[in-house]
C-alpha positions as CSV (number, residue, x, y, z in Angstrom):
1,X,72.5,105.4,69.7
2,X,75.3,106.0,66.8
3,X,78.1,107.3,68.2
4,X,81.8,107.9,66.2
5,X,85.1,106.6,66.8
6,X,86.1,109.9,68.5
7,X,83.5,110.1,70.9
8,X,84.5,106.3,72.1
9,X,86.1,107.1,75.7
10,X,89.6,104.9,75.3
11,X,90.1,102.3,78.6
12,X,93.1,101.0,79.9
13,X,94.0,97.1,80.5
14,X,96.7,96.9,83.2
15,X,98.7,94.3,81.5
16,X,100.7,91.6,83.0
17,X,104.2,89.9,81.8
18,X,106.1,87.1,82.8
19,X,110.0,86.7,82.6
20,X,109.8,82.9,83.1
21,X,112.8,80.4,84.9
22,X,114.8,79.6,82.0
23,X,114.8,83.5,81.1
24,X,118.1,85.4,81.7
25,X,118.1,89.4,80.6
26,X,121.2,91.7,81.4
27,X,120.0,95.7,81.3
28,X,117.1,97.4,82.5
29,X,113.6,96.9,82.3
30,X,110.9,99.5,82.6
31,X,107.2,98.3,82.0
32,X,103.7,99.1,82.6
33,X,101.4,97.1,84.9
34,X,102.5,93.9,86.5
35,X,105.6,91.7,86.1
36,X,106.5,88.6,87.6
37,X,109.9,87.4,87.7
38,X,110.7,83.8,88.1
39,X,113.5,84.0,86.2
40,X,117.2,86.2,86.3
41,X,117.9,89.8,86.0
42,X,120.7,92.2,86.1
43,X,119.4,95.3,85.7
44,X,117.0,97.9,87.9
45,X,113.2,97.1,86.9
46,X,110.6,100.1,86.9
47,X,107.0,99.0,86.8
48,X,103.5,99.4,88.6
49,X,104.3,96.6,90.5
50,X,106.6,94.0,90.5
51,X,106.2,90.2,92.1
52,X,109.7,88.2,92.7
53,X,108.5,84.3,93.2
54,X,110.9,82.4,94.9
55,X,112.4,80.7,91.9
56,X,113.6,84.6,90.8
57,X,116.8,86.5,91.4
58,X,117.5,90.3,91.0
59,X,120.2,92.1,91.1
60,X,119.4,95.8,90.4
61,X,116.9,98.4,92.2
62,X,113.4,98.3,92.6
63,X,111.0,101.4,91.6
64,X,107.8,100.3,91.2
65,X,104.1,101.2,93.0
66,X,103.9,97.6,94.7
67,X,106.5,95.2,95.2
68,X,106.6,91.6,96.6
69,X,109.5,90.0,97.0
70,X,109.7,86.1,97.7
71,X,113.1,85.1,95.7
72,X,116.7,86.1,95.9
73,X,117.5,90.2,95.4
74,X,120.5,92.3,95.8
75,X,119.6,96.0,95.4
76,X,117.2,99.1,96.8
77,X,114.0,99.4,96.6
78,X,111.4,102.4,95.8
79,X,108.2,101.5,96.2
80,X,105.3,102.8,98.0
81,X,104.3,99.4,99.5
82,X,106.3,96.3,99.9
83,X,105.7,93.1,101.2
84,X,108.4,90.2,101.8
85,X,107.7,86.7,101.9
86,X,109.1,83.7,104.1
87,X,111.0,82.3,101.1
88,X,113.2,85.7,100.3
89,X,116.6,86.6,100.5
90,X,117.5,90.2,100.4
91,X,121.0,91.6,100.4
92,X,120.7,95.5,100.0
């Protein structure tokens, strides 16, 4: 019935973050859970999975778990599934 903080069993929230279009960031990112990117980056990104709208541009690598790529991108990718959409344009 009464139980104390320690007992408590601690959950995890996959979070989610948004670089949005007027957003510009130089260097690397490494994150956990989902990020989209509709703005620009220069830089690799590392995170559980990774969505490029079509108004986004990287130019870097790729590691993530899932990635979906529907902008522009320039680099490799590591990821253990990927999907590209109609509106992308890879280079790498």
């Amino acid at each position: 019935m009464f139980s104390r903080d320690s007992d408590k069993k601690e959950r995890s929230y996959t979070s989610s973050s948004v670089i949005g279009t007027e957003m510009q960031i130089n260097g690397n990112i490494k994150c956990q859970g989902h990020l989209v990117l509709k703005g620009k980056v220069k830089g690799n990104i590392e995170c559980e999975n990774l969505n490029i709208s079509s108004e986004g541009n990287l130019r870097g690598n790729i590691k993530s778990h899932q990635s979906v790529i529907g902008g522009n991108f320039e680099g490799d990718v590591f990821s253990e599934s990927l999907a590209i959409e109609s509106s992308a344009n890879i280079k790498g």
